[in-house]
NUVORO-855513 format. One line per field, with one value per residue (C-alpha): residue in one letter; x, y, z. Coordinates in Angstrom, 1 decimal, always signed. Layout:
BEGIN
resn: [A, ...]
u: [X, ...]
v: [Y, ...]
w: [Z, ...]
END
This chain:
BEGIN
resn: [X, X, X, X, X, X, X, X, X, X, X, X, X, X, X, X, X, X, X, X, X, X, X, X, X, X, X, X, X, X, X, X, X, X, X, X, X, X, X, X, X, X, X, X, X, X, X, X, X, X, X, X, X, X, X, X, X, X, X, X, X, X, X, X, X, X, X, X, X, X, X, X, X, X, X, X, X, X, X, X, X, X, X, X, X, X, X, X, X, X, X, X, X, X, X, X, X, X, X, X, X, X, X, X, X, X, X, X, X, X, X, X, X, X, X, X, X, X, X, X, X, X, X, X, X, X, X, X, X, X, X, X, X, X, X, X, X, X, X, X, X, X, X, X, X, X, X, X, X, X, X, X, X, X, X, X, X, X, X, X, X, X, X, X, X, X, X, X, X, X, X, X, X, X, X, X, X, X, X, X, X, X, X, X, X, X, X, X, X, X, X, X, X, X, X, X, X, X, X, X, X, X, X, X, X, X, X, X, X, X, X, X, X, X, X, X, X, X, X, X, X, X, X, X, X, X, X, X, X, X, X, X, X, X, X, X, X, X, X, X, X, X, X, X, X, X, X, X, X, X, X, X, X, X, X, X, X, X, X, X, X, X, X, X, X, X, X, X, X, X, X, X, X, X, X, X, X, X, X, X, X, X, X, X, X, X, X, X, X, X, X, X, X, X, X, X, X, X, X, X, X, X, X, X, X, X, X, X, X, X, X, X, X, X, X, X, X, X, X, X, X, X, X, X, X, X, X, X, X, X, X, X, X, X, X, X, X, X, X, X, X, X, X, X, X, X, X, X, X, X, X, X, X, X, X, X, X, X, X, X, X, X, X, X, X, X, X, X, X, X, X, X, X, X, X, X, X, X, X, X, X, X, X, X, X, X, X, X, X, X, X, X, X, X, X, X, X, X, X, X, X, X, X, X, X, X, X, X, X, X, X, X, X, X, X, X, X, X, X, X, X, X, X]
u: [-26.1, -25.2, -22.1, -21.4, -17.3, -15.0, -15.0, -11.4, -12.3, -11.1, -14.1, -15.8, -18.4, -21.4, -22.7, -26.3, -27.7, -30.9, -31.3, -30.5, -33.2, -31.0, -28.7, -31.1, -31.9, -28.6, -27.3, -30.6, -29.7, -29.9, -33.3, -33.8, -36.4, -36.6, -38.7, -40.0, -38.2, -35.0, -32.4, -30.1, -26.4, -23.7, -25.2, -26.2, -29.6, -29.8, -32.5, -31.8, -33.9, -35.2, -35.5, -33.0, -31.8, -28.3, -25.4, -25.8, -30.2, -29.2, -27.4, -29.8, -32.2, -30.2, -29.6, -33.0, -33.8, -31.1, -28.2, -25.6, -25.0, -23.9, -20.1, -18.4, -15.6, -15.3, -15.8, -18.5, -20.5, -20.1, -21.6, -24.2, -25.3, -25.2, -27.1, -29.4, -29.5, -29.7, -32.9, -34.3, -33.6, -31.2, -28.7, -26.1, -26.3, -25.1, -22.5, -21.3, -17.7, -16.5, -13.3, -12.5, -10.2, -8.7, -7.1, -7.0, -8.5, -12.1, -14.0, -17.1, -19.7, -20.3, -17.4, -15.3, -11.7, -10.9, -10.3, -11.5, -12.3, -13.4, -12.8, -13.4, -10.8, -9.4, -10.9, -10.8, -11.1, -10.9, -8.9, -12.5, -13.2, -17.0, -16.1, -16.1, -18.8, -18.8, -21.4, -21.4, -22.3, -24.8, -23.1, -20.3, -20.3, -17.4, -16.9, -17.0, -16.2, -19.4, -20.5, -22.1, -25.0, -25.6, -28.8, -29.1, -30.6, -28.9, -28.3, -28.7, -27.0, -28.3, -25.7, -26.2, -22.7, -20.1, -17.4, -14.0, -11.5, -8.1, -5.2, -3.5, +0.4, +2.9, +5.6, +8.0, +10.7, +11.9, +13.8, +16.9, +18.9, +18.7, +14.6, +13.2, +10.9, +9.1, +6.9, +4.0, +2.6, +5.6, +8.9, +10.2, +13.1, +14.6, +16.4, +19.2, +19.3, +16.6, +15.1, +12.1, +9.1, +8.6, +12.3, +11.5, +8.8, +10.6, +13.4, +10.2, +8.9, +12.6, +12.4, +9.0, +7.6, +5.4, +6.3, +4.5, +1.6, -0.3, -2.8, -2.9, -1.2, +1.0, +2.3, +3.4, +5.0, +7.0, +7.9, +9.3, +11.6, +12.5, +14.2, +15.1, +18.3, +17.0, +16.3, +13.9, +11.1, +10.4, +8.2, +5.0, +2.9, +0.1, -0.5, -3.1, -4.9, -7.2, -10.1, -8.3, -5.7, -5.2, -2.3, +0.3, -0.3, -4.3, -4.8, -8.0, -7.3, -8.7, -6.2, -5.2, -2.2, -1.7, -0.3, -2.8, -3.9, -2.8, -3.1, -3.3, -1.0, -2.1, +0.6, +1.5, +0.3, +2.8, +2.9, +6.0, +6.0, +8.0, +10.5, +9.9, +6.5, +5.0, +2.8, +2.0, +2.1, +1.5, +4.9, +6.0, +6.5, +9.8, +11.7, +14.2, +13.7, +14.5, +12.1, +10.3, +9.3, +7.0, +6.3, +4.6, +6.9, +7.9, +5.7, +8.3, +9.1, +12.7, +14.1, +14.7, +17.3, +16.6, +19.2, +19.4, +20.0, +22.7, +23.2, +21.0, +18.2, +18.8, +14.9, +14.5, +14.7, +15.6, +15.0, +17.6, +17.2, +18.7, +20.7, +22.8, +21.8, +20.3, +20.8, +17.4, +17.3, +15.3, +14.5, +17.0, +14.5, +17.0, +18.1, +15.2, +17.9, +17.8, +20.6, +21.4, +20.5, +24.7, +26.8, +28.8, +31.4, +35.1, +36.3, +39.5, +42.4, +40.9, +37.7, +39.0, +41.3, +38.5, +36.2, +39.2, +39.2, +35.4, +35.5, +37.8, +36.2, +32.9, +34.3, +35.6, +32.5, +30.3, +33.2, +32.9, +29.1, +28.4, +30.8, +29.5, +25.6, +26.7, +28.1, +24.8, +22.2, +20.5, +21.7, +19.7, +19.9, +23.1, +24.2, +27.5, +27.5, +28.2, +25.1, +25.0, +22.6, +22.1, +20.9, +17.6, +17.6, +14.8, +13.3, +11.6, +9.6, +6.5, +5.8, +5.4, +8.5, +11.9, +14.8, +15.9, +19.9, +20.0, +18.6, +15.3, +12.2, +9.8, +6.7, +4.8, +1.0, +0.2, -3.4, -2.3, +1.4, +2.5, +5.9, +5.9, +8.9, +9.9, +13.3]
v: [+3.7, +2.4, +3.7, +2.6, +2.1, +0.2, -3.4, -3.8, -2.0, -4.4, -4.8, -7.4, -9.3, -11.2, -14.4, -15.4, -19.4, -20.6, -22.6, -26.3, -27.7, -31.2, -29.3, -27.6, -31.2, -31.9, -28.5, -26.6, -23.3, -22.4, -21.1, -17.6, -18.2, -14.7, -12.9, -13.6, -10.9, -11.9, -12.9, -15.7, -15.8, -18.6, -19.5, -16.5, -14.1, -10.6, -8.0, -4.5, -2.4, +1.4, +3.4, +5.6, +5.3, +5.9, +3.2, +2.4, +2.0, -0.1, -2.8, -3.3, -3.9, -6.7, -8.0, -7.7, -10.0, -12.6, -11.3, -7.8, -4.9, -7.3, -7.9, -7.8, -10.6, -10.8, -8.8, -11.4, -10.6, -6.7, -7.0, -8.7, -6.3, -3.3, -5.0, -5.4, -1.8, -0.8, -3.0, -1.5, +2.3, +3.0, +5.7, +4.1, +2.0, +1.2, -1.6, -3.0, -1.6, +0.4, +2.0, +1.4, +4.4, +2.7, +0.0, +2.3, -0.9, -1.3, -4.6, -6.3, -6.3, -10.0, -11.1, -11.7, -11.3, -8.5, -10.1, -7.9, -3.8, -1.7, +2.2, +5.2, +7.6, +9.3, +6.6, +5.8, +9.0, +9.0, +12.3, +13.5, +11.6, +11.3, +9.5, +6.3, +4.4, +2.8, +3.2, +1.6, +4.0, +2.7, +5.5, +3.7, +0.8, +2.3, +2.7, +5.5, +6.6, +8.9, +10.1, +7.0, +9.6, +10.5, +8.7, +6.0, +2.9, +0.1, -4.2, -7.1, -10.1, -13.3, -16.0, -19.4, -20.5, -20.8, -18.0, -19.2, -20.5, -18.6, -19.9, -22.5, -21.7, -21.7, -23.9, -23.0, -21.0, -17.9, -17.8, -16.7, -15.7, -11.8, -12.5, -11.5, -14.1, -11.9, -14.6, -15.2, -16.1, -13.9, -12.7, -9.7, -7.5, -4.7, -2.8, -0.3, +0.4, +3.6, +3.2, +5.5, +3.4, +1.4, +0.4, -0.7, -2.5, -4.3, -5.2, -7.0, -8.7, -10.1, -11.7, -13.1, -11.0, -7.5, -4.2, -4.7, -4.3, -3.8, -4.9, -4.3, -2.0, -4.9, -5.7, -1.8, -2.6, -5.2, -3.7, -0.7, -3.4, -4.8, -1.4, +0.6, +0.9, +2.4, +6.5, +8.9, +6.5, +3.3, +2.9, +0.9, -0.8, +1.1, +3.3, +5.7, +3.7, +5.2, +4.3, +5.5, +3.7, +0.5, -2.5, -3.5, -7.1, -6.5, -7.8, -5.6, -2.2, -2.5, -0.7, +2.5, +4.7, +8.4, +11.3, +13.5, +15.3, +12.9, +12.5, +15.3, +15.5, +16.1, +14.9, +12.3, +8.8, +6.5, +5.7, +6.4, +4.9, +7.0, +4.6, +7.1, +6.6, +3.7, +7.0, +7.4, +9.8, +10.3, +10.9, +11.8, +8.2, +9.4, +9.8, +7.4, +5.9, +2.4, +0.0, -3.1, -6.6, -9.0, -13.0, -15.5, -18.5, -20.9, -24.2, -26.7, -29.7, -28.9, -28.5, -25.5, -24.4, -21.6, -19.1, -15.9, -12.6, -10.2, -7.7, -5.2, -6.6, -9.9, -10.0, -11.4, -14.4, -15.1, -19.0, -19.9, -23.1, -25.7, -26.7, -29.5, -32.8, -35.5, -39.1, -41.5, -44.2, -47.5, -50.5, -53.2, -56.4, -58.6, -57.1, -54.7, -52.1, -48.3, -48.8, -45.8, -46.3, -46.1, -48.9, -50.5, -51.8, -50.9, -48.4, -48.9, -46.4, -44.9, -44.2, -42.7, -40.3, -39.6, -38.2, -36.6, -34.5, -33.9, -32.4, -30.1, -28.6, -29.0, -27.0, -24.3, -23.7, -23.4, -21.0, -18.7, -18.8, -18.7, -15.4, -14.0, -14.8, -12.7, -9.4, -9.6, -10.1, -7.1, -6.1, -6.5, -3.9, -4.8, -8.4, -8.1, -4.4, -1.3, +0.5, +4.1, +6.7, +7.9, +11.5, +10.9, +10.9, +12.3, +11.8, +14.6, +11.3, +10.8, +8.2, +4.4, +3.1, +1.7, +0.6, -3.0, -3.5, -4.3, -1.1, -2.2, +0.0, -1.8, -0.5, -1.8, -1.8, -1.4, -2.8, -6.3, -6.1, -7.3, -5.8, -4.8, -4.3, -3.2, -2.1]
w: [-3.4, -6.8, -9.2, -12.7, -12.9, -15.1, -15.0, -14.2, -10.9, -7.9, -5.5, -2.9, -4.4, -3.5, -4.9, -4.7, -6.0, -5.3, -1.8, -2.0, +0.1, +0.3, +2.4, +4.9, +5.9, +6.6, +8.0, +9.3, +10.6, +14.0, +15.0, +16.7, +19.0, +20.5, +18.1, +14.7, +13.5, +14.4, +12.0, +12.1, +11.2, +11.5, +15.0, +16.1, +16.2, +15.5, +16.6, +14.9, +17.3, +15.4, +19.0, +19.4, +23.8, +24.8, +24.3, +28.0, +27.5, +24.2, +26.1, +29.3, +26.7, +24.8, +28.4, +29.4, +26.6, +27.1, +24.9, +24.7, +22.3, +19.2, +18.9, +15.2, +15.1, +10.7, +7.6, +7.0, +9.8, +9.4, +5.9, +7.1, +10.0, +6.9, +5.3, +7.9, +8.6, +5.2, +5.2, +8.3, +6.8, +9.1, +9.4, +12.2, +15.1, +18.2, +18.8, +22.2, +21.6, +24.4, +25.4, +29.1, +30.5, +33.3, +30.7, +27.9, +25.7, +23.7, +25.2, +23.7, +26.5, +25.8, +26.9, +23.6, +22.3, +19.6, +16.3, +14.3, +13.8, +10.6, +12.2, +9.7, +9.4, +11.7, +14.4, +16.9, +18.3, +22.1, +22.5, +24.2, +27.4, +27.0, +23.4, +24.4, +22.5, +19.3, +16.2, +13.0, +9.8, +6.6, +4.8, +4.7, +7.0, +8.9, +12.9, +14.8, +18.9, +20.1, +23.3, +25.3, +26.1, +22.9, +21.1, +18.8, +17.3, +18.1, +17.3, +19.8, +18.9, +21.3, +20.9, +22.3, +21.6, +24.3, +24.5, +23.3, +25.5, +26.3, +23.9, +25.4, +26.3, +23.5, +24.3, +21.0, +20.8, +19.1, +15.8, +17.0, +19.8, +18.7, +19.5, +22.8, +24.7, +27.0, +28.2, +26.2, +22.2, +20.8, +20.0, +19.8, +17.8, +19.0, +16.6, +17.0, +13.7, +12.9, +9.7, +8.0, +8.7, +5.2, +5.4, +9.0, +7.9, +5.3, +7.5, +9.4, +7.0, +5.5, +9.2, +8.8, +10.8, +11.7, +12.7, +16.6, +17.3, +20.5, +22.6, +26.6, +28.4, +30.0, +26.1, +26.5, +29.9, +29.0, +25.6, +27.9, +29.9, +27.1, +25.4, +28.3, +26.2, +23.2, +23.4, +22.4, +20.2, +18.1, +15.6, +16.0, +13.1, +13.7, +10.8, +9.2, +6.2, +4.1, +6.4, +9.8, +11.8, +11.3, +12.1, +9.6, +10.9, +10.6, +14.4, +15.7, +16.9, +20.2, +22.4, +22.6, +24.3, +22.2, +24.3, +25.2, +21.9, +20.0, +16.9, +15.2, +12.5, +8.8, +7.1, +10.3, +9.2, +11.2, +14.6, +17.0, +20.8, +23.6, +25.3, +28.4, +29.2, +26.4, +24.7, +21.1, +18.6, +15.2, +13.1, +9.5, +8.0, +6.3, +9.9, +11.0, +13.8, +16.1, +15.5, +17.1, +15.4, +16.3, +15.1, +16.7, +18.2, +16.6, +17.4, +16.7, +18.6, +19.0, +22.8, +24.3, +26.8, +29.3, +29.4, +31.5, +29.6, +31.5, +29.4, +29.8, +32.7, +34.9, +35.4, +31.7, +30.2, +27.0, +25.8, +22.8, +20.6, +21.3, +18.0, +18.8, +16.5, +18.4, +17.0, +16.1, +18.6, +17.7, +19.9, +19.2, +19.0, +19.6, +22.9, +23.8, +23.6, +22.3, +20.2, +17.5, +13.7, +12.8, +11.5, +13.9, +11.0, +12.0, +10.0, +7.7, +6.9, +4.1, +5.7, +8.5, +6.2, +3.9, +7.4, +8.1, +5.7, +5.0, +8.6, +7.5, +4.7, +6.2, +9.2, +6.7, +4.5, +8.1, +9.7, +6.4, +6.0, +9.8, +9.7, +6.7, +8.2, +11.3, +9.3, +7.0, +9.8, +11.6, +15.1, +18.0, +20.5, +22.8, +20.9, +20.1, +19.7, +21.7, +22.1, +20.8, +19.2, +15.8, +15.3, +13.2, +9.6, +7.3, +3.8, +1.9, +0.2, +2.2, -0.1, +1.4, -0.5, -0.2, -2.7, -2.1, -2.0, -5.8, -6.8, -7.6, -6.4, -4.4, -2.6, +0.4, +0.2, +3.7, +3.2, +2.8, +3.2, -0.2, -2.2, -5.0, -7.0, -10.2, -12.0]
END
């Protein structure tokens, strides 16, 4: 449907040339050689079938024909299935998103990661057992959980591309020592600080990082491990938008953990995690509470050292960058030596007296900054600290906003994650 509105409204665009046919000679597009009806999209073929069958008849009939239930992995390729059902007058359709109850986690049934999601509000909605399939809207072009046996048309995407490899392991490090390698792609923060959620967030993003988000119930596992210490909750980045919940890191919402019932607060748009039992619930974003960051590692070259943590469990392992200084070597040509790129020149009186005393003040200016880093930084759980509990504070401002230390007012948009500020 069409709307006249101000120019100055923002909006996605589309942009629309005549075809060059020098480049289809160059750069032919991949041909869909199911059906003549099929449509092809950045190496892939799309059937949008009008018979409405349950989500479980929809994908033996993709299979029957070579491909699955079609899997959404960018903006890009959502528009283009809209448009596809807008063309084919229909009113929704099935997708092969489906929520697996053993894992608590949505899987494409062609195999493929989560990199993507587009839920409506108040999705996804798996409070009801039986709602476990998904459906994209042309109202809207939203998603939506439904009953698997309920009826519907449906897309088939056939793709003849390879499904992508498994990240390779990350070899970097973490930022810090008051980061937590648990193992994998990331590092985490542990706060024992509580914090409404926007000032937690901005704590997280001062550290380059994202409130956490998750993704398997083993992320939730060792998340648990890591803050057996912490009581009651932690906030989580998971927060309602104005098109249902969605990540502040905008990583695909394809797991899921609420309590039972949850959530079903009005006025409840952030996300709290139980450090009992790893559950979520939806929480008034103006309560204080810890809070948990996540970055990815740091890909860097640099060494690391392997040190074992103590203080709270002697089952993790924490790995800490290794900061010492390590001289350039070159080989000498003269005697196929390493040899290091300093002067060997003997040093007179004056030199040595003139180190001297650059050491000195060097020394002074890194004891007074390194101190004054320590006192400014924000604790980790247990580093240098005892550990303790802060009855929880509240805000009557439901408001997404916090006031930086200078006194200016600055405001989160949790769509993209910029700040704003303003005096």
């Amino acid at each position: 449907m069409w709307n006249d509105v101000e120019c100055k409204t923002l909006n996605g665009y589309v942009c629309q040339r005549p075809v060059d046919a020098g480049i289809l000679t160059h750069t032919a597009l991949p041909v869909c050689d199911i059906n003549a009806d099929d449509v092809s999209y950045d190496g892939a073929c799309y059937k949008v079938v009008s018979d409405a069958v349950t989500w479980e008849e929809a994908e033996k009939t993709c299979v029957s024909h070579g491909g699955h239930l079609a899997s959404v992995h960018h903006r890009s390729e959502d528009a283009m299935m809209w448009v596809l059902m807008q063309e084919t007058n229909l009113t929704e359709a099935w997708l092969g998103f489906s929520y697996m109850q053993d894992g608590h986690v949505f899987r494409w049934t062609d195999g493929y990661p989560s990199f993507y999601s587009h839920w409506g509000d108040g999705e996804p909605n798996v409070s009801l057992s039986e709602h476990k399939c998904t459906r994209v809207s042309t109202l809207d072009g939203l998603w939506s959980t439904h009953n698997c046996s309920d009826t519907s048309p449906f897309i088939c995407k056939y793709n003849k591309g390879q499904l992508p490899t498994p990240d390779p392991p990350v070899t970097g490090h973490c930022p810090d020592n008051r980061w937590l390698d648990l193992g994998g792609r990331y590092c985490y923060f542990v706060s024992v600080e509580q914090k409404p959620w926007a000032d937690a967030n901005w704590n997280c993003l001062q550290e380059h990082s994202n409130l956490v988000s998750v993704h398997s119930e083993g992320e939730v596992q060792l998340l648990l491990m890591a803050m057996h210490h912490v009581r009651n909750s932690v906030w989580l980045g998971l927060v309602q938008k104005k098109d249902g919940f969605g990540w502040s890191d905008h990583t695909a919402v394809d797991f899921l953990n609420w309590n039972t019932g949850e959530p079903n607060g009005e006025d409840e748009h952030c996300t709290e995690m139980f450090t009992s039992t790893g559950g979520w619930n939806d929480a008034s974003c103006s309560l204080a509470k810890n809070f948990i960051c996540k970055t990815l590692k740091d890909a860097a070259s640099s060494s690391t050292v392997s040190l074992t943590s103590v203080s709270h469990n002697n089952n993790l392992t924490t790995p800490f960058q290794d900061v010492s200084t390590v001289l350039p070597l070159t080989a000498d040509s003269n005697t196929n030596r390493l040899s290091s790129k300093w002067s060997s020149s003997p040093l007179t009186g004056g030199s040595i007296f003139g180190i001297t005393l650059a050491v000195v003040l060097v020394a002074a200016i890194f004891g007074y900054t390194a101190y004054t880093y320590l006192k400014k930084k924000p604790k980790l759980a247990g580093y240098g600290s005892t550990l303790h509990f802060q009855n929880a504070l509240y805000s009557t401002r439901e408001n997404i906003s916090i006031t930086e230390p200078l006194g200016a007012e600055a405001t989160i948009d949790i769509e993209d994650g910029s700040v704003r500020t303003h005096e």
